[in-house]
N, C-alpha and C positions, 0 to 999 in steps of 0.2 A: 438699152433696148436695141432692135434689130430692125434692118429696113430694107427692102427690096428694090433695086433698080432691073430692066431689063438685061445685063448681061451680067451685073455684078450683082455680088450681097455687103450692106452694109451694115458697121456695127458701130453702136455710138455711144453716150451717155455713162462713160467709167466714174465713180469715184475718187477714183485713186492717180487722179492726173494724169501727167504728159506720158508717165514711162509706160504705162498702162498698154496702150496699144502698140505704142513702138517696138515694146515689147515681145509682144506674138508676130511682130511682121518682123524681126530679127529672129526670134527663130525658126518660124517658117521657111524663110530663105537659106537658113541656116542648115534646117533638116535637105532639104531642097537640092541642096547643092552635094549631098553626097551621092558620089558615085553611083550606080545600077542603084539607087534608092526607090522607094517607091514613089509613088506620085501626089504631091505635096500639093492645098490650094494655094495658089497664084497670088501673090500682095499687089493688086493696082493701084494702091495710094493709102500711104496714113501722113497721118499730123498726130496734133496734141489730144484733139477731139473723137477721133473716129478712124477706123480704120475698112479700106475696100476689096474685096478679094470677089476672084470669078465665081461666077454660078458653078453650080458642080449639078447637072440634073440627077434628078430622084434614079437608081436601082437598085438589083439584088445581088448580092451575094452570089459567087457560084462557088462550084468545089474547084475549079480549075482558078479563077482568080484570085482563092482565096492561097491556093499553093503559090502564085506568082508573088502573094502581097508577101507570105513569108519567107520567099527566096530574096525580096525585095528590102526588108526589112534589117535580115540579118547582113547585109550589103550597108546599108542606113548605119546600122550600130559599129560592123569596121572602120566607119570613117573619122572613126574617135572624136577625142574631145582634147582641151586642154590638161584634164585634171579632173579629180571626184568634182562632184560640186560645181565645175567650172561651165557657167554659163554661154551662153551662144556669142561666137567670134564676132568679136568689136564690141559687145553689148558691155555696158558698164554703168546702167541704171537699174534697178528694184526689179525681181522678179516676181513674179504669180504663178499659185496654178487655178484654175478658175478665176475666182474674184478675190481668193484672198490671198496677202502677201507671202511670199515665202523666200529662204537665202537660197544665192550661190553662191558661197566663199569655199573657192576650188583647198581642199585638202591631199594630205599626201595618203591617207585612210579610206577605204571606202564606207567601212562599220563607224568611223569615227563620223565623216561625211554623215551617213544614213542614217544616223538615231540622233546627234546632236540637231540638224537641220531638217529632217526630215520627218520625222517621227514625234519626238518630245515636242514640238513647240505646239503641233497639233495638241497632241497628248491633253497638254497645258489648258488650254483652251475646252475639250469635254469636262476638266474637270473642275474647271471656273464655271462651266453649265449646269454640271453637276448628274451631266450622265455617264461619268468614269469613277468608282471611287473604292473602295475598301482592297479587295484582296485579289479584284479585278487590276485596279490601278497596281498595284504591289506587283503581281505577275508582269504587265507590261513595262513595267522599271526595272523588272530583273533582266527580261528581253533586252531591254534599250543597256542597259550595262553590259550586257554579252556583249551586242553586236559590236559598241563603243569600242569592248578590249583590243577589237581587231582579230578576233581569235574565227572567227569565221570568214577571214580575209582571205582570198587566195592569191599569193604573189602572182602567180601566171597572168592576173586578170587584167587588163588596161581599159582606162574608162570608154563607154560607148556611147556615141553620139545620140542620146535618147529625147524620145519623144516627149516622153514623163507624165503624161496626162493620157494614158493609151486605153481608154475605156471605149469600149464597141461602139460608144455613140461620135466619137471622133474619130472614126473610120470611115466614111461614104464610101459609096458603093454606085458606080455609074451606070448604063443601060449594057454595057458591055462588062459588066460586070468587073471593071477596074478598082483597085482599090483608092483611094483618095484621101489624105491626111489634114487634120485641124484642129487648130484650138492646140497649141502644144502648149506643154511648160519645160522645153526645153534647157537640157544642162549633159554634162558629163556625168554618166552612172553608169551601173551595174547591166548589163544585157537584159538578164531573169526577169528584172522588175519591169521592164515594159511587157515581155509576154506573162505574166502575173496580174497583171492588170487585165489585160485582154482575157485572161480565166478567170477570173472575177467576176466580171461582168458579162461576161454569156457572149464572146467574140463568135456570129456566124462558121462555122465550119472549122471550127477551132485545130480538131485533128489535122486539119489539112494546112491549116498555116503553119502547125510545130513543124509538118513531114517538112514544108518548103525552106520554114527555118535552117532545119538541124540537116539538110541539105548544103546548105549554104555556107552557113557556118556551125558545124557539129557542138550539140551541147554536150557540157560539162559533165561525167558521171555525180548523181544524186542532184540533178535541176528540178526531178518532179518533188522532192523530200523540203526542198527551198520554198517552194510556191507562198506558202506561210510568209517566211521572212520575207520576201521580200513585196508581200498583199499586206503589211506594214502601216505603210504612210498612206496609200488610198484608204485602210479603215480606220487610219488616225483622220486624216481628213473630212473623212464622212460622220466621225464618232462627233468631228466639231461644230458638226451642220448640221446634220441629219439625222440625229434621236440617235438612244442608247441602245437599240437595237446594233446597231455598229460598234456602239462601244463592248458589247458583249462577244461579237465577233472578233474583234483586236483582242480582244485578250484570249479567246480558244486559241488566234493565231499564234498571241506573243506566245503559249503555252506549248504549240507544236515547235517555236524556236527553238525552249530550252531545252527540249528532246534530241535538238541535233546533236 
């Protein structure tokens, strides 16, 4: 659960023990410390139990900060990473993204990374639920075997220092209409898939953070063709939690994969 003091917000009660919190306050500091990055919530203190971070007060969106978050952003992902996979510098206990566990074992692949840890184990999990299954399931195994081959890898690409949890509702938004980062699951990935996530899920002023992006750091010809691949592991994710409504989306996705 969550608690409120007057200048901070606290967070408490994980399951998942000690790494649990340490966790998000290593990557937060982690995203934090990149360069022109955008503006990260503040870690005032964890332990085993609980972790404390600044109030961020309530605002909205503009179009002009939402251009700054994505000049900011793509600033954030050059600041790389160790490796696919490779979680936030120094960290070397269990990662999450929300509540449930997930890997960083830094790979030399990023497809290989992305469907072995990213994708499948979710997978795994709708279909122990039993809202993945026949020819729905079939399709996203042929996906997860593409990505794996590496055949949609692109040598040019080096991994990005990602948020990895980049859904509209981990983005505050301050009275100055600043943007404000939280709750990551920070690791070494793909650029696409943080903004994929942010098209997902209904990002404020969306056109205006790609113009600031692809400003910053020019995307790749055929990023919008990707959107699919790499909206992957949030609907494997969501497929694990959150009814088969998801799961029917991961598979129209995996199905736009194998179009690539």
């Amino acid at each position: 659960m969550s608690g409120g003091r007057a200048e901070a917000w606290v967070k408490r009660g994980s399951d998942h023990g000690p790494d649990f919190f340490r966790y998000e306050a290593a990557g937060l500091r982690w995203l934090a410390a990149a360069p022109g990055g955008p503006r990260v919530v503040e870690v005032r203190g964890v332990d085993d139990d609980e972790i404390v971070l600044e109030r961020i007060p309530d605002g909205r969106a503009s179009s002009d900060g939402a251009l700054r978050f994505g000049r900011s952003l793509g600033a954030m992902h050059d600041a790389g990473a160790a490796g696919w996979g490779a979680p936030a510098a120094d960290w070397a206990g269990r990662c999450f993204i929300g509540n449930r566990p997930q890997e960083c074992v830094p790979t030399d692949s990023w497809g290989v990374f992305y469907a072995e840890q990213r994708v499948r184990p979710f997978v795994r999990i709708a279909v122990d639920l039993g809202v993945l299954g026949g020819a729905d399931l079939a399709v996203v195994e042929r996906a997860c075997d593409r990505v794996a081959s590496g055949e949609l890898d692109d040598p040019a690409d080096r991994p990005a220092r990602l948020h990895g949890d980049l859904w509209t509702g981990n983005v505050l938004w301050t009275p100055d209409g600043e943007a404000v980062l939280i709750d990551p699951a920070a690791h070494g990935g793909h650029r696409e898939t943080d903004l994929a996530m942010l098209a997902l899920f209904g990002a404020p002023h969306l056109d205006r953070i790609l113009h600031g992006y692809d400003e910053a750091h020019p995307l790749t010809e055929g990023w919008r063709d990707r959107v699919p691949l790499h909206q992957l592991h949030p609907l494997a994710t969501h497929s694990a939690g959150h009814g088969a409504g998801y799961a029917v989306a991961l598979a129209d996705a995996a199905r736009e994969v194998l179009r690539l």
